[in-house]
N, C-alpha and C positions, 0 to 999 in steps of 0.2 A: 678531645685534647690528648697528646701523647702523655703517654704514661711516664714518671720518672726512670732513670737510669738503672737501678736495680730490679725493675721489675723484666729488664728486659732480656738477662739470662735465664726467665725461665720460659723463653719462646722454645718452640719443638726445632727452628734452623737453627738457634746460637749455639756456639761451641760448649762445652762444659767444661773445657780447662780455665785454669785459674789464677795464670799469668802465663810470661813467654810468649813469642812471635804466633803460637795455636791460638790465643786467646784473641789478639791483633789481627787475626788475620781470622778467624769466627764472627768478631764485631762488623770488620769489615766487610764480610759476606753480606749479614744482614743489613748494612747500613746501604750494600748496594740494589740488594733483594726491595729495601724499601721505598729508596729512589726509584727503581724501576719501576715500582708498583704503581707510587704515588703518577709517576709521570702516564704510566694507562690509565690510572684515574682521571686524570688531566682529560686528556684524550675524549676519551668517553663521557666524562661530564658534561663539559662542554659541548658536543655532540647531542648531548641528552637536555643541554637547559636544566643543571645543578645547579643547588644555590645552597650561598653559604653555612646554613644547617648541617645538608648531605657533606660537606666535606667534613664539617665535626667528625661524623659518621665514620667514613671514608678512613680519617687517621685515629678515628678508635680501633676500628677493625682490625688495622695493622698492625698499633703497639699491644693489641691483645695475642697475637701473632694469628689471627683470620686473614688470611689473604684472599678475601672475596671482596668484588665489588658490590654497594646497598643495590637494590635494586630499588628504579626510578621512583620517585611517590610526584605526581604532576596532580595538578589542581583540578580535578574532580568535579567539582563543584562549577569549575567554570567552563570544564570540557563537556560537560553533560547536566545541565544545573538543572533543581529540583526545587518542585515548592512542598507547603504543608498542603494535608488534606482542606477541602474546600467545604465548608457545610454550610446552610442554612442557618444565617445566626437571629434575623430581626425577628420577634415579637408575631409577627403575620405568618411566615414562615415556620420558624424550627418547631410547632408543635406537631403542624399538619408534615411535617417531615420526618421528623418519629411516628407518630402515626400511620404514616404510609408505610414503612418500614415494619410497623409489626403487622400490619394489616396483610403483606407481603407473606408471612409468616401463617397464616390460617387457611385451612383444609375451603374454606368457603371462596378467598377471594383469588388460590389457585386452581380449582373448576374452574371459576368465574373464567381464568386467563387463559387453561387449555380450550372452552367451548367457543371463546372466541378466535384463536387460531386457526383451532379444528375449521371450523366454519370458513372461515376465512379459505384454508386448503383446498378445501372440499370444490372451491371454484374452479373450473382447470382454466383459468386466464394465462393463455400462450399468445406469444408473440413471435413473429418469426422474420429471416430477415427478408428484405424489399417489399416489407405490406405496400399496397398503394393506400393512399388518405382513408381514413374511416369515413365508414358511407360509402366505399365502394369493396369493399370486402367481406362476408359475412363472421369470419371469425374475427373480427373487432366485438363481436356484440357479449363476448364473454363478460369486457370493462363493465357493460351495463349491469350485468349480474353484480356486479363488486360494488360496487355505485347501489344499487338497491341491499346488498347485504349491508353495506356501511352505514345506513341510512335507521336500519334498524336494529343491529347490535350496540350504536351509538348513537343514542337518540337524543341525549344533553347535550351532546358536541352539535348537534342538527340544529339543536335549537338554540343553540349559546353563539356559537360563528355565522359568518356570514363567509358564502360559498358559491364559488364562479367556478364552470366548466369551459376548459378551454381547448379548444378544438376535439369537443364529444368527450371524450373521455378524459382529458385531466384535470386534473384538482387541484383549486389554491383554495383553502380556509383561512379566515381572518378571525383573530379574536381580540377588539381595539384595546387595546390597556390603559389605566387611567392617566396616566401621563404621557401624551402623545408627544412631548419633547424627546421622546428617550426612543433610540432606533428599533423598529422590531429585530428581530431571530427568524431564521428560519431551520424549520426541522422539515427535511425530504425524507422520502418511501419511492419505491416503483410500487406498482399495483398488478407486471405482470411476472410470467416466470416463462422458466426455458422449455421450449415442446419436450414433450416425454416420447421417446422414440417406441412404437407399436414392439418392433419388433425386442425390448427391453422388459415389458410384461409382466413375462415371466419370474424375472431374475430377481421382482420388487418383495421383500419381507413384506410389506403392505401394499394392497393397491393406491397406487401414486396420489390419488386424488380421493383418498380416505379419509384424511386428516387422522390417523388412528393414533392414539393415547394407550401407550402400554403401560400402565400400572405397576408392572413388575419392576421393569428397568427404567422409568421415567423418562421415557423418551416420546417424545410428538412427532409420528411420520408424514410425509408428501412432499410431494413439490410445491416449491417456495417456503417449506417450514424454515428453511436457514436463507433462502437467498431471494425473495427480501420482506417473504409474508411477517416472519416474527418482527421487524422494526416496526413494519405498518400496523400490526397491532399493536405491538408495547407502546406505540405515541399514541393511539386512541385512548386504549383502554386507559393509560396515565392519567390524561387531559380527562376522558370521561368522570373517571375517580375525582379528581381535584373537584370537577364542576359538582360533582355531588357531596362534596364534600364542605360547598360553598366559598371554594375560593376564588379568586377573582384577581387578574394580573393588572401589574405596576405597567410592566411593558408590553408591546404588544407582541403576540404570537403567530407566525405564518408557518402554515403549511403547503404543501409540495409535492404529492404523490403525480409521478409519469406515467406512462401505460406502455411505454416501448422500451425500454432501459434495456435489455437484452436485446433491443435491434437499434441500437446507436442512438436511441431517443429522438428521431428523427421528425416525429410527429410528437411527439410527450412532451418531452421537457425543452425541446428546440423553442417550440411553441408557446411552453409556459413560461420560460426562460423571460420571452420577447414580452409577452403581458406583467411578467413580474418588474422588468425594467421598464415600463410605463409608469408601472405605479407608485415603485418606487427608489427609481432613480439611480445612477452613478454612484458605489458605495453608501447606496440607501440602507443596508441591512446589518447591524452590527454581525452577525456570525452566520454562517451557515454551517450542520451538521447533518451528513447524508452517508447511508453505508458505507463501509471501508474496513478498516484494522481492527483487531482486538487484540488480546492481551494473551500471553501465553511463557510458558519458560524456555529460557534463551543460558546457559551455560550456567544454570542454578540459581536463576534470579527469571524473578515474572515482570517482561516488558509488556509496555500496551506503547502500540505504534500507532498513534491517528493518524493518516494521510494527510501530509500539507503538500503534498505536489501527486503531478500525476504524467505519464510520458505521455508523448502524440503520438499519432493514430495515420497510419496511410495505407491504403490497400491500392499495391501497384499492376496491372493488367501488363503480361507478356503475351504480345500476340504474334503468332509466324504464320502468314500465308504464302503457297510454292503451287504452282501449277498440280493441277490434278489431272486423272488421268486413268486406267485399270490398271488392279494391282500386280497385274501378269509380267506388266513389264516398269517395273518400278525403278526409279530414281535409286544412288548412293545412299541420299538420307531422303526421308519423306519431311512433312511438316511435321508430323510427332516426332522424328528424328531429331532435327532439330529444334526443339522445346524440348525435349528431354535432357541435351546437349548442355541447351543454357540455363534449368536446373540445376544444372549439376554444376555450373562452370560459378552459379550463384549460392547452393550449399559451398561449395568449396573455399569460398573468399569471403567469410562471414565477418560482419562490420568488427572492429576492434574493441575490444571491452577493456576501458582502462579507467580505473579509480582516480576520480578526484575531488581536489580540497571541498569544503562548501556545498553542496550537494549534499541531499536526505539519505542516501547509502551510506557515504563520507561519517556522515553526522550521528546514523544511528550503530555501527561503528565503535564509534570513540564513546557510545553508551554502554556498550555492550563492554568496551575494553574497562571503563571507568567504572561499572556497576556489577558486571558479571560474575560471580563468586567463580567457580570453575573455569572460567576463559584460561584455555594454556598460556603460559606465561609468555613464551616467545612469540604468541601473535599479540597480547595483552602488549610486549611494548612496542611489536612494530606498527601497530596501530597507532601509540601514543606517538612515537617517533613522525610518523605520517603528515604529523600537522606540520613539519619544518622540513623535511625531507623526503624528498623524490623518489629512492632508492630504498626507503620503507616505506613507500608508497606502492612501487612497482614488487616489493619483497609480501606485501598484505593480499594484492591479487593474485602472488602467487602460491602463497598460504591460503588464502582462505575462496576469494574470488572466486577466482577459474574453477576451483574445488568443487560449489555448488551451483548448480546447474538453478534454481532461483535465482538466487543472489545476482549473478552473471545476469541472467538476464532483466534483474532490475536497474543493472549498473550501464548494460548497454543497448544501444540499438538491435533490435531482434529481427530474423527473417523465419515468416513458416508458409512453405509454396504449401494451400491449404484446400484449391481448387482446380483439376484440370479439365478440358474439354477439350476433344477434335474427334472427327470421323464420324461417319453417319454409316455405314457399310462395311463390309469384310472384305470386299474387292473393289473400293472404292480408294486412289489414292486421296487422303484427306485434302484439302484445299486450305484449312485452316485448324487453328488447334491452339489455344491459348491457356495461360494458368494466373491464378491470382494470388500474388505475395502478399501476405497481411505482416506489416513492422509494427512494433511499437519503437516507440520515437526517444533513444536518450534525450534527460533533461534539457544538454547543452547542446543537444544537436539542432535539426529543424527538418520540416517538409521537403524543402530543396536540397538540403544536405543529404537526403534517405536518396532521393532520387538521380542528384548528381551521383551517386555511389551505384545504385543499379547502373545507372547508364555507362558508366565507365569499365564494370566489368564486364559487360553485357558486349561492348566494342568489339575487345579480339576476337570473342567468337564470330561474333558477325562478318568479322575482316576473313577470319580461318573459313569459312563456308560460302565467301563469295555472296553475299546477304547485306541490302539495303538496312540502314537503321533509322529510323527517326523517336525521337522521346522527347513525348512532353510538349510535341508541338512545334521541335526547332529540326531539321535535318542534319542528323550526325554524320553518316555517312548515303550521300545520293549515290544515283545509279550512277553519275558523271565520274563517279572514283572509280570505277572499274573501266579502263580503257580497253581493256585486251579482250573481254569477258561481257556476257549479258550477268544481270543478277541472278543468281537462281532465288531468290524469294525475298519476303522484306520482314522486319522484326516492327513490332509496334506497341509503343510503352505509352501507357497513359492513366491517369488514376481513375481506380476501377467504378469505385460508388459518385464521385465527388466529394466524398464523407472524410476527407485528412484534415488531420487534426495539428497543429501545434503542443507542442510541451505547455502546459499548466504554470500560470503563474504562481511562486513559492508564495506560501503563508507565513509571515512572521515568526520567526520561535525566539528571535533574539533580538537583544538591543529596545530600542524606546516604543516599537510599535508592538510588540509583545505580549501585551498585557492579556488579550484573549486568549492566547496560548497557554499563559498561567492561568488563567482563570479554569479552561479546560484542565490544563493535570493535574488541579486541585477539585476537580470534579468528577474525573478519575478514581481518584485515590480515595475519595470517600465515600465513592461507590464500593469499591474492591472493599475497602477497609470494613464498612460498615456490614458490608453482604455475611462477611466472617467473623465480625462481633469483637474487630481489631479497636476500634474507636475507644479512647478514654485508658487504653492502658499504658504505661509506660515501659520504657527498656528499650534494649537494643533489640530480644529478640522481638517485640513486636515489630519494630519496624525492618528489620529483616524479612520478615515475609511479608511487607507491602509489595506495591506493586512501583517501578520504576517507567518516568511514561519518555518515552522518545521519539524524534518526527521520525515518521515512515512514508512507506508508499508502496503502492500496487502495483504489479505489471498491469493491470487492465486498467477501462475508463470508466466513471458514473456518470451521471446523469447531470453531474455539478460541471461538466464541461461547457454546457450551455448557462451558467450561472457568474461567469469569471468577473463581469459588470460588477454585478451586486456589491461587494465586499472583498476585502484583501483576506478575509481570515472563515477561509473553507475548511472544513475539518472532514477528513471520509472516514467517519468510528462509529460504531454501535455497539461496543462495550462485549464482544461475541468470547467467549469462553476456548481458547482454542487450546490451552489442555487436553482437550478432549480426545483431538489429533487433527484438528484442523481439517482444509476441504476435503481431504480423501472419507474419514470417518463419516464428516456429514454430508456425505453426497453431493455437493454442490455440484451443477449441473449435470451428473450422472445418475445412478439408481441408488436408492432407499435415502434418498435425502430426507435429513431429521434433526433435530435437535431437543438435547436436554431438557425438562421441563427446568429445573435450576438455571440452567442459563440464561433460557426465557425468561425469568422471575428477575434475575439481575440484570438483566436488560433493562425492564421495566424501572427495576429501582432506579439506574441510572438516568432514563427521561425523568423520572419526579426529580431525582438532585440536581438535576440541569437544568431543568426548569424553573426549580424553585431558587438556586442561584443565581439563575439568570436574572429572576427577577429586581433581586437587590444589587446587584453588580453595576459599579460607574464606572470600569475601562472601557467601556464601549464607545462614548460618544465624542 
């Protein structure tokens, strides 16, 4: 409310005389000064989605003589909504859920959880890409090792599930639950990890397939400690615990471990995928939860991003052949000449990366802007702005977007020429010579859209060089277009594996079908919460340092690509600690891949609260 009349000579513009035409014409400086102000408020409110509160605001500021505009306060709560922590509350549940929790806590039951890792590492289960089918390659027979370790490191789970192997080496466990009205879960793993390159050896703090346990700094070395051995244990060892602990589920429990996840899942989870929708069905499965996100600090606040989407997938073959011949007397361009040519013509014209509304980028975002203690202000409101306007939409890409070289490429479709080949000889002109573009796929984009896009820039050159094209199977440009001229060579585009992928259908996070999604970041948070000994206190600061959970996603794919049937509400999280520093720190797919023994342990706690909420939870059905 404005102030009264006398308060208002003691602003820092009004005049200090005290009658006369100075005094008249001091009022009416300010009185224009204030008009004008008010009327930028106007402006910019509006623009902003004020409400009538903020103009209180607005004309306090003024008659106090502040000439700033408030800055926005938008609804939080509905740009980024949050639930409470989730715990285990029934009678059956909450003790064995404390329980596990301090058991978590003792020098006995974390041995117990590094020698099953360790063990676990110590398999070198590689998969590499184009295996042919197992049963006709020898290093498939790794799985079998795993499949006989699993068998006796988890001997309750052996005897408690009932257990199908589906095409040799994958896994689906069942454990029926006493009320079969109620949809199972499924919990995935892969089973393999990424070849460990010979000539990398050297460079390893431990050798790769050690599984070594260092004591000092609490870390667990090898390949697949972080990507994807520690889930595949934390769900055993969990389930193992529970069973001897005599618990026994409401609903029922499915698992899911692949053996190819590192090579497209092609034979793994294709496979298990197809058996799993036999058995049960067209949105048979209330939730699926399979590797992905985890939680980490994002501008002074700890988000945890589960994957509810994920981009597609196509790896497109440029192939050029051109008359060969000795290299004495060589051609303007050779066939490499040309494939280098249309690399280059293809880095140069890189798909457009442009943010928009509704979309997991968009979304987590306006969490970051709405939750993030340090987010700078000026991106904190062009973010906010974003949801109504276009030009703080195009102003947040160019703030922050373009900026991060992640982000960008979570936001759009991505090009990496990542294999080439031609020439067989030193004085052989090559005859052919091709390279393989691997995209990932924007959300909104598609298959054809990745490829309508090579193919069009791919054109000029082809026209520039006197060069047939055909792509995809349709004749762009025939030899019949060159009148005057024979062709000098032909270009040929076609997807390389068969293996493209579509964009991932979105998981619910809002509106009526939802309710999994709260159920997850109340299972979350009382993970985080409890791991830290947050639970049961009150204040602001405690809940200042929970954790804040928002949709994410991955530039790569899992294993859940072949599961899209099952259920609307996929989740790609395993609760991973990425404080720590994320994939560079832990190795993922390069050398001295490892992880914390703590994080491991909070893993762990995280399948017992998911579990055991699961079990009492009715948004499912």
């Amino acid at each position: 409310m404005v102030k009264e009349k006398p308060v208002l000579t003691h602003l820092p513009f009004a005049n200090s005389s005290s009658n006369g035409s100075g005094s008249t014409s001091g009022y009416m400086t300010f009185v224009l000064k204030l008009i004008s102000g008010l009327l930028i408020g106007v402006y910019i409110s509006l623009s902003l989605g004020r409400s009538a509160l903020d103009w209180g605001k607005t004309l306090d500021s003024f008659a106090n003589g502040v000439a700033i505009l408030p800055i926005q306060e938008l609804d939080t709560a509905r740009l980024c909504p949050q639930v409470s922590a989730l715990y285990p509350q029934s009678s059956k549940n909450a003790g064995i859920w404390t329980n596990f929790g301090e058991l978590l806590d003792t020098e006995g039951f974390q041995q117990l959880a590094i020698e099953k890792l360790s063990g676990l590492i110590q398999i070198p289960s590689e998969s590499y890409d184009n295996m042919p089918p197992p049963g006709e390659d020898p290093r498939w027979e790794t799985m079998g090792q795993v499949h006989d370790y699993l068998a006796v490191a988890f001997p309750l789970i052996h005897s408690t599930f009932s257990l199908a192997k589906v095409n040799t080496y994958g896994l689906i466990y069942e454990w029926t639950g006493s009320d079969t009205s109620l949809k199972p879960y499924l919990l995935a793993a892969h089973q393999d990890v990424v070849p460990v390159n010979p000539e990398t050896l050297d460079t390893w703090t431990y050798p790769p397939y050690s599984g070594f346990y260092d004591a000092e700094t609490g870390i667990i070395w090898g390949r697949g400690a972080s990507d994807d051995k520690a889930s595949l244990a934390g769900i055993m060892l969990t389930l193992e615990t529970l069973i001897e602990k005599g618990w026994t589920p409401k609903r029922t429990v499915v698992l899911a471990f692949g053996f190819d996840e590192e090579a497209s899942g092609i034979h793994g989870a294709k496979t298990i995928g197809k058996a799993l929708d036999e058995i049960y069905g067209q949105d048979g499965l209330a939730f699926i939860v399979d590797e992905g996100g985890g939680f980490k600090d994002v501008y002074g606040t700890i988000f945890a991003t589960p994957g509810v989407a994920e981009k597609g997938h196509a790896d497109i073959k440029v192939e050029v052949t051109s008359p060969g011949g000795h290299s004495s007397v060589p051609p303007v361009h050779t066939t490499i000449g040309y494939l280098a040519s249309i690399i280059t013509e293809l880095e140069n014209n890189p798909f457009p990366v442009e943010l928009a509304r509704d979309t997991v980028p968009h979304d987590t975002l306006l969490c970051y802007a709405s939750h993030g203690r340090d987010i700078p202000h000026s991106l904190k409101h062009a973010i906010f702005k974003s949801t109504h306007c276009d030009a703080a939409l195009r102003k947040v890409e160019n703030m922050f977007v373009s900026k991060d070289r992640w982000y960008s490429s979570l936001v759009g479709t991505t090009q990496a020429v990542d294999m080439v080949f031609g020439g067989v000889k030193a004085n052989a002109l090559p005859e052919s010579a091709y390279a393989i573009v691997n995209h990932r796929i924007n959300t909104l984009s598609s298959v054809n859209e990745t490829a309508a896009h090579d193919t069009q820039t791919i054109t000029g050159i082809a026209r520039a060089f006197n060069l047939t094209l055909r792509a995809f199977g349709e004749d762009v440009i025939p030899a019949s277009a060159y009148l005057l001229s024979e062709p000098k060579g032909h270009i040929e585009l076609s997807q390389a594996f068969n293996h493209e992928l579509e964009p991932a259908p979105r998981t619910p996070t809002s509106g009526k079908d939802s309710e999994p999604w709260d159920f997850l970041s109340g299972t979350i948070k009382a993970t985080y919460d409890a791991h830290r000994s947050f639970r049961g206190t009150d204040g602001e600061e405690s809940k200042s340092k929970s954790v804040i959970v928002s949709p994410g996603m991955s530039t790569g794919n899992t294993d859940t690509k072949y599961y899209w049937n099952l259920t609307r509400h996929i989740f790609r999280y395993n609760h991973k600690n990425g404080a720590y520093g994320g994939e560079i720190a832990t190795g993922v797919h390069t050398v001295n891949e490892n992880i914390p023994l703590d994080h491991y342990l909070e893993m762990i706690r995280f399948f017992s609260t998911l579990i055991l909420n699961a079990d009492e939870a009715e948004v499912f059905e």
